[in-house]
C-alpha positions in Angstrom: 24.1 -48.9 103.6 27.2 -49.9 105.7 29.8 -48.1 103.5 27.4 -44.9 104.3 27.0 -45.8 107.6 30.7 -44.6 108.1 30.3 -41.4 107.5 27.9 -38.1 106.4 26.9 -38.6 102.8 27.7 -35.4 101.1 25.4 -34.0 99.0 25.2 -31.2 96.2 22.1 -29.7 95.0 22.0 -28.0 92.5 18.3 -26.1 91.9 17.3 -23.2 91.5 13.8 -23.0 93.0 13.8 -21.9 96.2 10.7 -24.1 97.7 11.8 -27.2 95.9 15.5 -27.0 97.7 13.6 -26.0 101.2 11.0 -29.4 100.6 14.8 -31.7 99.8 16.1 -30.3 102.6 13.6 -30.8 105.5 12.9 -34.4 103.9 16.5 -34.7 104.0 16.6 -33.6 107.6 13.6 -35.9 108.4 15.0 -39.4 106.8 16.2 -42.0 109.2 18.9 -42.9 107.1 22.1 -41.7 107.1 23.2 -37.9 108.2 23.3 -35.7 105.1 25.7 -32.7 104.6 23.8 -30.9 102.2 25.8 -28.3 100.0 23.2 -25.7 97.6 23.5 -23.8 94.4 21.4 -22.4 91.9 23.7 -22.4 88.5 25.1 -25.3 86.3 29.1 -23.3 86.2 28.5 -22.9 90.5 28.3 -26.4 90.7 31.4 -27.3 88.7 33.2 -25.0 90.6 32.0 -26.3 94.0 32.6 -30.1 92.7 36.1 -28.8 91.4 37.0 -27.7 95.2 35.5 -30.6 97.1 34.4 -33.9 96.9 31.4 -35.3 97.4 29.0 -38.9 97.8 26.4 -37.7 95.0 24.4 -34.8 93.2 20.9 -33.9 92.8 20.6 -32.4 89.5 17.5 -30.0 88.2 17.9 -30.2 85.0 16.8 -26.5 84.1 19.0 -23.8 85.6 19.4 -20.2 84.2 22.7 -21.0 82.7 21.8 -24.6 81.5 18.4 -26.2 80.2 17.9 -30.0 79.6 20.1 -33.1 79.2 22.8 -30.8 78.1 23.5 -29.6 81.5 23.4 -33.9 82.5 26.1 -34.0 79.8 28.6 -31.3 80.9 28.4 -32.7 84.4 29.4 -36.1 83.1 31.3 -34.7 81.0 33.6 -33.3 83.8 32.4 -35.5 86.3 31.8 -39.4 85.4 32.4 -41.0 88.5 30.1 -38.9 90.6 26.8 -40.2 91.3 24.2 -38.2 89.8 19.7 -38.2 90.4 18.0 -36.1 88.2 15.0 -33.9 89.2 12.5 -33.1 87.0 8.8 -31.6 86.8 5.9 -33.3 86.9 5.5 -33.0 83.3 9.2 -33.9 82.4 9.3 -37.4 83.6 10.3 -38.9 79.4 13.3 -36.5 79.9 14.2 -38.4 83.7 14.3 -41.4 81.7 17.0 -40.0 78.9 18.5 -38.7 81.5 19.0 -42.2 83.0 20.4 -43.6 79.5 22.6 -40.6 79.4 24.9 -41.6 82.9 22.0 -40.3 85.7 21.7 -43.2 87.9 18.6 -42.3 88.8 15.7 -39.7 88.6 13.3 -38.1 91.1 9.8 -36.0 90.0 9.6 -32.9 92.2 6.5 -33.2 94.6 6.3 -37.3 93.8 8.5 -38.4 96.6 8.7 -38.5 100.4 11.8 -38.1 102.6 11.9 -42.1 102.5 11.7 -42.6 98.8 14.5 -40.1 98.5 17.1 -41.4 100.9 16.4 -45.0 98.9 17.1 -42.8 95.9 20.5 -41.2 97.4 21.3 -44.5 98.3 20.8 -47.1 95.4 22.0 -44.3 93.3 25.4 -43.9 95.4 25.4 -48.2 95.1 25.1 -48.4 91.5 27.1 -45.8 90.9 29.9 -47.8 92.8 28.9 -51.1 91.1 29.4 -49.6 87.7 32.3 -48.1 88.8 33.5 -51.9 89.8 32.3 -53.4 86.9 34.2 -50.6 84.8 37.1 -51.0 86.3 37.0 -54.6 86.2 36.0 -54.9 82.3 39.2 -52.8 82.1 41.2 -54.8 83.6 39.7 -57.9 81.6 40.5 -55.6 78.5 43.6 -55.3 79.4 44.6 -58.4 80.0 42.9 -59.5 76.9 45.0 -57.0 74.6 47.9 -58.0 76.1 47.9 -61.5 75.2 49.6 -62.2 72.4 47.4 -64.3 70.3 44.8 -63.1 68.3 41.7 -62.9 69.9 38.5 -62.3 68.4 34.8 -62.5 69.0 31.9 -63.6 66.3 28.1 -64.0 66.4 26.1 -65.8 64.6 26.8 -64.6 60.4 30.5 -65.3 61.2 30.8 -61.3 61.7 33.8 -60.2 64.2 32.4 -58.2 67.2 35.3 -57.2 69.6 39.1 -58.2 68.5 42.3 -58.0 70.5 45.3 -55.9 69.9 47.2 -58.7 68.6 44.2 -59.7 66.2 44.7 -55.9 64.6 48.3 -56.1 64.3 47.7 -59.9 62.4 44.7 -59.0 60.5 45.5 -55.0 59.3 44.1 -52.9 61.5 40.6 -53.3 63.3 38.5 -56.4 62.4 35.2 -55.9 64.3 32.5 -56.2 61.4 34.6 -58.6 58.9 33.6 -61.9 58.9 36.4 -64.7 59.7 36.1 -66.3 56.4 37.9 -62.3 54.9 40.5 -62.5 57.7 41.6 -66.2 57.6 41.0 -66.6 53.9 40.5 -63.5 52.5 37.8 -64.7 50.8 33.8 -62.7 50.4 32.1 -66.1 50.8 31.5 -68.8 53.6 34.7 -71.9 53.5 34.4 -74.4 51.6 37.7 -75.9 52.6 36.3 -78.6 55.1 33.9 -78.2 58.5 33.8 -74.4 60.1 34.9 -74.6 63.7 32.7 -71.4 64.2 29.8 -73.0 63.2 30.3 -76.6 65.2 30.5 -74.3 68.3 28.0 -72.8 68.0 25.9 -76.2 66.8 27.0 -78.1 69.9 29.0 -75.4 72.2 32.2 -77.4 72.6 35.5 -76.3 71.7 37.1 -77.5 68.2 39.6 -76.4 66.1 41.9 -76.5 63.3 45.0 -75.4 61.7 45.3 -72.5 59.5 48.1 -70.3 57.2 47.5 -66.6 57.2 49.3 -63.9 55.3 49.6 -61.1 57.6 49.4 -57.4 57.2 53.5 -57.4 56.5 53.0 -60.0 53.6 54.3 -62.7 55.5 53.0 -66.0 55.8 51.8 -67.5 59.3 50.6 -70.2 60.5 48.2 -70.5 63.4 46.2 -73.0 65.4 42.8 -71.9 65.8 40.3 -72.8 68.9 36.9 -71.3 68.6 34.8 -71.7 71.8 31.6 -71.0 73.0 32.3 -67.7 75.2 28.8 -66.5 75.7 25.3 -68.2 76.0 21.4 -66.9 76.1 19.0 -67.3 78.7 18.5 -70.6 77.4 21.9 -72.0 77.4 22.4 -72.2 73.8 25.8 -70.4 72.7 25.5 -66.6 71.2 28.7 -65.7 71.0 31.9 -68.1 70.0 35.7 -66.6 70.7 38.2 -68.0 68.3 42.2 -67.8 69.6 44.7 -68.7 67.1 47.7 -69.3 68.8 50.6 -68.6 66.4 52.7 -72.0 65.6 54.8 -70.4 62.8 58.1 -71.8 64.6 56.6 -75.3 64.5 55.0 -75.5 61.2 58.3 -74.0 59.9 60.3 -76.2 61.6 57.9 -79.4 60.0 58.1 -77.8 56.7 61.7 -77.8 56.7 61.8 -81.1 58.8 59.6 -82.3 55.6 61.4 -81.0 53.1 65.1 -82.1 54.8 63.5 -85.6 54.4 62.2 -85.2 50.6 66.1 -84.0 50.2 67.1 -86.6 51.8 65.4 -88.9 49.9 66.5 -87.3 46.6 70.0 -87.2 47.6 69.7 -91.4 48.2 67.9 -91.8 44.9 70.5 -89.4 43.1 73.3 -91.9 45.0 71.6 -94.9 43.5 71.6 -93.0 40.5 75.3 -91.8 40.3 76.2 -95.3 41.0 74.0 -96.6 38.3 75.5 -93.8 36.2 79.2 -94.7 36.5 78.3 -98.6 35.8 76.5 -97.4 32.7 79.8 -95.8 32.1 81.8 -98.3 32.5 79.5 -100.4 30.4 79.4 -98.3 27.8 82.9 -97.9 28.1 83.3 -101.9 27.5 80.9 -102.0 24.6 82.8 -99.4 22.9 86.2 -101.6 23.8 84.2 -105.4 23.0 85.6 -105.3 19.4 89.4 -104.7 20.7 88.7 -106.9 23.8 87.5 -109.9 21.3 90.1 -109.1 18.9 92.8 -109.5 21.7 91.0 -112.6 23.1 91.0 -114.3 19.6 94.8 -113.9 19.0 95.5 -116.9 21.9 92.8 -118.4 21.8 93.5 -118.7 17.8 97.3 -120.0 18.9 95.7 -122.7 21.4 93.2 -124.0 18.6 96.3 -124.6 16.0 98.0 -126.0 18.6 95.3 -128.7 19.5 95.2 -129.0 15.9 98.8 -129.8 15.3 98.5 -131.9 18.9 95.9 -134.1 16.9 98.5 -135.2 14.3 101.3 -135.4 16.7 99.3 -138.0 18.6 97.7 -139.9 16.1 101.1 -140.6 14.8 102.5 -141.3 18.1 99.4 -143.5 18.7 100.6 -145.7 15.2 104.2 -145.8 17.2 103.1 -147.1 20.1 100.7 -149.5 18.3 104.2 -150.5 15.9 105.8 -151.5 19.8 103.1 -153.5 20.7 103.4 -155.0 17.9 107.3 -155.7 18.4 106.3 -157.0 21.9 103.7 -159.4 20.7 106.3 -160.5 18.3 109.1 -160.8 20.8 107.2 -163.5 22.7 105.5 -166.0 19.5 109.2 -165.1 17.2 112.9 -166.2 17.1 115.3 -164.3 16.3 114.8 -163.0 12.2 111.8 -161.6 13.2 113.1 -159.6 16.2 115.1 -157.5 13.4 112.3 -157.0 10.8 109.8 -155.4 13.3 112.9 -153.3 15.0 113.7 -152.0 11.4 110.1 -151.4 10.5 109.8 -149.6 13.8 113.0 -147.3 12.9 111.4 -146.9 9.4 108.2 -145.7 11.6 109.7 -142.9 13.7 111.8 -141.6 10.7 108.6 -141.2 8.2 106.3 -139.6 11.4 109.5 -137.0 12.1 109.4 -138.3 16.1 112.5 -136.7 16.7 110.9 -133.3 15.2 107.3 -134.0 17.3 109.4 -134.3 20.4 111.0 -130.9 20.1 107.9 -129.3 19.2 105.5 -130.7 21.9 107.5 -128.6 24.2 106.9 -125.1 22.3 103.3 -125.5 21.4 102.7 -126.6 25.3 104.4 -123.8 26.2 102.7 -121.5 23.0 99.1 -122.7 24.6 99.7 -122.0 28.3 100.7 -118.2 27.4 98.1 -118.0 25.3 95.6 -119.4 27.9 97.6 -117.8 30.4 96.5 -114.6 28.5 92.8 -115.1 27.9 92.5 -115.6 31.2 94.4 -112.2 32.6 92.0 -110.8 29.9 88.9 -112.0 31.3 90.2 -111.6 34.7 90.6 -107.6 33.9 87.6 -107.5 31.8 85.5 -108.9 35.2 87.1 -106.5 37.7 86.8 -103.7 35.6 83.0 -104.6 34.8 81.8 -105.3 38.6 79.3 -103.2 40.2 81.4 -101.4 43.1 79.9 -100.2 46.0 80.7 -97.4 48.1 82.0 -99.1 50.7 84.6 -101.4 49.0 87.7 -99.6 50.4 90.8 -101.7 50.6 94.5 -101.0 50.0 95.3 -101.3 46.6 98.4 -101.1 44.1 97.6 -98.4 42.0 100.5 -99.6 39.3 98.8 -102.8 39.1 95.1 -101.7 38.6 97.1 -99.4 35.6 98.6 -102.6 34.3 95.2 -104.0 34.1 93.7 -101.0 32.4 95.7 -101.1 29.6 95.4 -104.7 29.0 91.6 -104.6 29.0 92.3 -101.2 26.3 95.2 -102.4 24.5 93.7 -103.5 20.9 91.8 -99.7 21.6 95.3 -98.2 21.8 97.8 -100.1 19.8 96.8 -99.0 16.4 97.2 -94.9 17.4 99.8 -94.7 20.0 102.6 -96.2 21.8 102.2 -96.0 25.7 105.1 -95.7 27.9 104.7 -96.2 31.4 106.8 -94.6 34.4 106.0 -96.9 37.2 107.0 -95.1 40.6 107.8 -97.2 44.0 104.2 -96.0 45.4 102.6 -97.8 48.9 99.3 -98.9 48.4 96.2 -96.7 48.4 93.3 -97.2 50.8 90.6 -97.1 47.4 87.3 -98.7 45.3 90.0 -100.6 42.9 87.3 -100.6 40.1 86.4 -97.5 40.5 89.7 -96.4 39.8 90.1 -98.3 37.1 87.4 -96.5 35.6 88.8 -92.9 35.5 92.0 -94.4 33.9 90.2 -96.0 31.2 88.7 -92.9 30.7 91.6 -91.0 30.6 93.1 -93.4 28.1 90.4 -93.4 25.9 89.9 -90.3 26.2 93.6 -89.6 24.8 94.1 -92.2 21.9 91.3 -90.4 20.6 92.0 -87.3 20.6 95.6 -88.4 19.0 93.1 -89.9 17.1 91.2 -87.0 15.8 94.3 -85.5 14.0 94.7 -88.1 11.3 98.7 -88.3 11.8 100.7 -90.2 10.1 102.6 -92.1 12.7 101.5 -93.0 16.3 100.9 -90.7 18.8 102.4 -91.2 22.1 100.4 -91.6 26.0 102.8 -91.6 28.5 101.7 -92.8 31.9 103.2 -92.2 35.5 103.2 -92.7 39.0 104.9 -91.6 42.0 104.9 -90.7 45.7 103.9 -86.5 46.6 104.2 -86.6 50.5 101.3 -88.2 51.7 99.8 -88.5 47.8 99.8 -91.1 45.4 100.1 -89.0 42.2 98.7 -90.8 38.4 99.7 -88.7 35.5 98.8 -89.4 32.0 99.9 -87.6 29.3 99.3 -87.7 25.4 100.7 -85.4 22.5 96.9 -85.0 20.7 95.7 -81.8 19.9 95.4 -80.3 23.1 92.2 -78.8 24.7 90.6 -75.3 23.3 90.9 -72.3 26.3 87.4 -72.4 26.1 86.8 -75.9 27.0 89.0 -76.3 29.6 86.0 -74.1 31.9 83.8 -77.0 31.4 85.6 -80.0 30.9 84.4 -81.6 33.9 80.7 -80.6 33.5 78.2 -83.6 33.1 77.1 -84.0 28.9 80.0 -81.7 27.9 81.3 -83.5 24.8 83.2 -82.7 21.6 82.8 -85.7 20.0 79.9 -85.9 17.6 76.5 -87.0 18.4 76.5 -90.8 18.8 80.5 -90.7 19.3 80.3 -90.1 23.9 78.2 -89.5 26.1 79.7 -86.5 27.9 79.6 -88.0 31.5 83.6 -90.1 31.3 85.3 -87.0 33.1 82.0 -85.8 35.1 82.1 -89.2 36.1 85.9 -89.2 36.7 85.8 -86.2 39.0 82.9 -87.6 41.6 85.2 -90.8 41.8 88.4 -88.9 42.4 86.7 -85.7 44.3 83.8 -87.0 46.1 83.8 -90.8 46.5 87.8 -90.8 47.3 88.8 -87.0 48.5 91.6 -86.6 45.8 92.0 -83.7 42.9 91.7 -84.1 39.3 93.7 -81.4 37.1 94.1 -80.9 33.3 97.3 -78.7 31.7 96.6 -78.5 28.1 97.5 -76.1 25.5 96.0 -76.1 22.2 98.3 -77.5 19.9 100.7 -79.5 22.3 98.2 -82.4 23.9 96.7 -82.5 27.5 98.2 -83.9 30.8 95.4 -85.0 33.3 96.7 -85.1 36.9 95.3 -87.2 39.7 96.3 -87.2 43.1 95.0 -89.7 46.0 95.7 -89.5 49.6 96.9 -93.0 50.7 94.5 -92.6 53.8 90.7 -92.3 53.0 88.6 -90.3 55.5 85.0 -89.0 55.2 85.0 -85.2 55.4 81.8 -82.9 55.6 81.9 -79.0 53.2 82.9 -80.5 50.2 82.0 -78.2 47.1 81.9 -78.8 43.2 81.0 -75.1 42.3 85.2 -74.3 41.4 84.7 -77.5 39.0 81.3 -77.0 37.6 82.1 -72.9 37.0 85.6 -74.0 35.4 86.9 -71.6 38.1 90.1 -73.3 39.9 89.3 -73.8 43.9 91.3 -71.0 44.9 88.9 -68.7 42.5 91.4 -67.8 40.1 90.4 -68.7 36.2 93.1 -70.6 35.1 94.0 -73.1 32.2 94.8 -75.6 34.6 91.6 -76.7 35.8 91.8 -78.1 39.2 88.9 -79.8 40.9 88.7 -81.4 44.3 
């Protein structure tokens, strides 16, 4: 009793019978507890006003007043009053309605003539005790509340069926709305029956009382899709340690899991984007395969023409010698003779020798050894610039093989390896420029002007004319650009197709006749792998010009787009006839 120690407990009773507040107040007078400043009235709407105007440490309460009869005059005092401490007085014969009384806020209840002046001070006193207790405990389990709510995670509690019985603020704003009496398997899931997804965290908790947990997505009440990492622990355990209660926090990791899923899918684009490398560069060799299988009959046809000259040669060579041979054997002869003969037979093998080198035509071998030497070692000289083409041409390239390069001589090389392709529709003049050398893949290259040329003599080609066509081909210096033009007087190109000229599998030809990848092909070698443009001017009717420019420095640069060439749309935006990509 040392908080009322300190001072006079105040007291209002509130009773209406006149003996029964005389007995209260001379037991009252007669504890040895505390003093008591005792305060009387006989009506319910008295005591409010009394307990509006003053404060005081408790109330004794008869619960039938003239304006007020039963628990309802308990409830309109807590009602207005729910901190005061209140003791209920009864009649003998309405002890059952003490104990209501008690479940309805009283702390506690007194029977009128059952109690001494000790039994009532412990009353007063408990009563003023537990009233401050509860008052404690209230306060605190608000201040646990609110802390709770003010978490940001979502919070919630569940018993034994999995059934939500308290929930946070932030589990209401996840979950839409209040969750207490939905099971975790409808909020997680959203699902009327038990997981079946792998073990239940609730349930290990509550099977062995340790923490576990897992990670979960969740669709919130916005639509949107969350991810959380759920603990369930037990919070609360029976009188025999077991857990009754588990509290599951999911602790929202949307930032991270986002972060991994992009992480995750950065590397599977990744990935593709080294596969569709390995690809592209498979794709351009098949090109430039393709584009030698279709050029093997022209290639051989050119091959055979020296190599034809060499074999009649060696032919020819053949007789030469074999006659010479006889000559030299006619000498030997003359020798032997020289050393076992006089002088008669000196003159008859020098005339038979004469008669020798007139019948074999020596003075006629002797003039011609020198031409069909000479005739071989073009021809072989040939062959061999053929091959050497054909093999540079053919190599796989890789990225990497930058070097300076003369871009007239890579041109030179083109044409021979396309020469027997070209010479039967069009003459090709060539305007080679004074150009410096251009830091570049050399075969690559030489791959987009095979493809240019092809794709030329045969559109000349496609107009069945009566006399050759004509390419024209030329280089020059543009500031700090090394520009290729090649130009043919075919058909032209239709309005229509100039939009997707440079799109991958966009062909003309008929099926079987190209593949539709040469100038898609053509612009990731100029554009992307070298950081040059590739243009067309064409007008129907008055053939195409294809335009290539190459810086003479290469340096890797980041942003570059293919939407203006893929759209047919010129980089600037404007739709044009001359198509310009890079």
């Amino acid at each position: 009793m040392d908080s009322m120690d300190a001072h006079r407990v105040r007291v209002l009773v509130v009773e209406d019978d006149v003996i029964d507040r005389k007995q209260m107040e001379r037991l009252l007078a007669a504890s040895s507890a505390s003093p008591y400043d005792l305060e009387f009235t006989d009506r319910l709407d008295r005591a409010l006003a009394i307990l509006a105007e003053r404060q005081f440490d408790i109330l004794l309460l008869d619960l039938n007043l003239p304006d007020s009869e039963g628990l309802d005059t308990l409830s309109v005092v807590e009602k207005e009053h729910p901190d005061l401490p209140k003791v209920v007085v009864t009649g003998g014969d309405d002890e059952h309605m003490g104990l209501q009384a008690v479940t309805r806020g009283a702390q506690d209840y007194l029977v009128k003539g059952r109690f001494n002046a000790r039994a009532l001070a412990r009353v007063i006193h408990y009563s003023i005790e537990r009233k401050r207790s509860e008052t404690l405990l209230r306060e605190s389990r608000g201040k646990l509340n609110a802390i709770l709510e003010s978490i940001g995670d979502p919070m919630i509690m569940l018993d034994k069926d999995l059934r939500v019985t308290w929930s946070n603020e932030a589990s209401r704003q996840v979950f839409c709305g209040d969750s207490v009496g939905r099971t975790c398997f409808e909020l997680f899931h959203g699902r009327p029956t038990p997981c079946d997804l792998g073990p239940c965290i609730v349930r290990e908790a509550f099977a062995d009382g340790k923490p576990h947990s897992y990670d979960v997505r969740v669709v919130d009440r916005e639509g949107q899709t969350r991810y959380f990492h759920c603990t369930a622990n037990a919070a609360l355990r029976d009188k025999d340690g077991r857990p009754s209660a588990v509290l599951e926090i999911a602790k929202d990791i949307t930032d991270r899991k986002t972060a991994e899923i992009i992480k995750a899918a950065y590397d599977r684009v990744e990935k593709a984007h080294r596969e569709l490398q390995e690809m592209q560069s498979q794709l351009v060799q098949s090109e430039k395969l393709a584009s030698i299988g279709q050029l093997a009959a022209g290639v051989a046809h050119e091959m055979n023409t020296p190599v034809g000259f060499v074999a009649c040669n060696f032919e020819t060579l053949d007789g030469y010698m074999k006659k010479i041979r006889g000559l030299l054997e006619a000498h030997e002869r003359l020798l032997q003779k020289v050393e076992t003969a006089g002088e008669p037979g000196l003159h008859e093998a020098a005339r038979a020798i004469q008669e020798l080198k007139a019948r074999i035509r020596l003075d006629f071998i002797l003039q011609d050894l020198d031409s069909l030497f000479e005739d071989s070692r073009e021809g072989l000289e040939r062959v061999t610039d053929i091959i050497r083409n054909l093999r540079d041409f053919a190599r796989a390239d890789r990225a990497g093989d930058f070097a300076p390069h003369d871009i007239n001589e890579g041109i030179k090389a083109t044409l021979t390896v396309a020469r027997n392709e070209i010479k039967y529709d069009a003459e090709v003049t060539t305007q080679f420029g004074e150009i410096p050398p251009v830091v570049c893949n050399p075969g690559q290259l030489n791959q987009v002007f095979l493809n240019l040329l092809i794709n030329a003599v045969h559109a000349i080609r496609s107009q069945s004319r009566p006399a050759k066509g004509a390419i024209t081909v030329r280089t020059y210096q543009a500031g700090t650009d090394v520009v290729c033009e090649i130009a043919d007087d075919g058909p032209g190109i239709p309005r229509d197709h100039l939009r997707k000229i440079f799109d991958p599998f966009f062909t003309t030809k008929p099926p079987g006749k190209g593949t539709g990848l040469g100038l898609s092909v053509s612009y990731d070698i100029i554009v992307n792998k070298h950081h040059g443009r590739i243009a067309v001017e064409s007008e129907e009717g008055r053939g195409a010009k294809f335009i290539v420019r190459l810086p003479l420095t290469y340096a890797p640069r980041t942003g570059e787009s293919v939407e203006g060439v893929l759209t047919g749309v010129a980089c600037d935006g404007r739709e044009t006839d001359d198509i310009v990509c890079g």
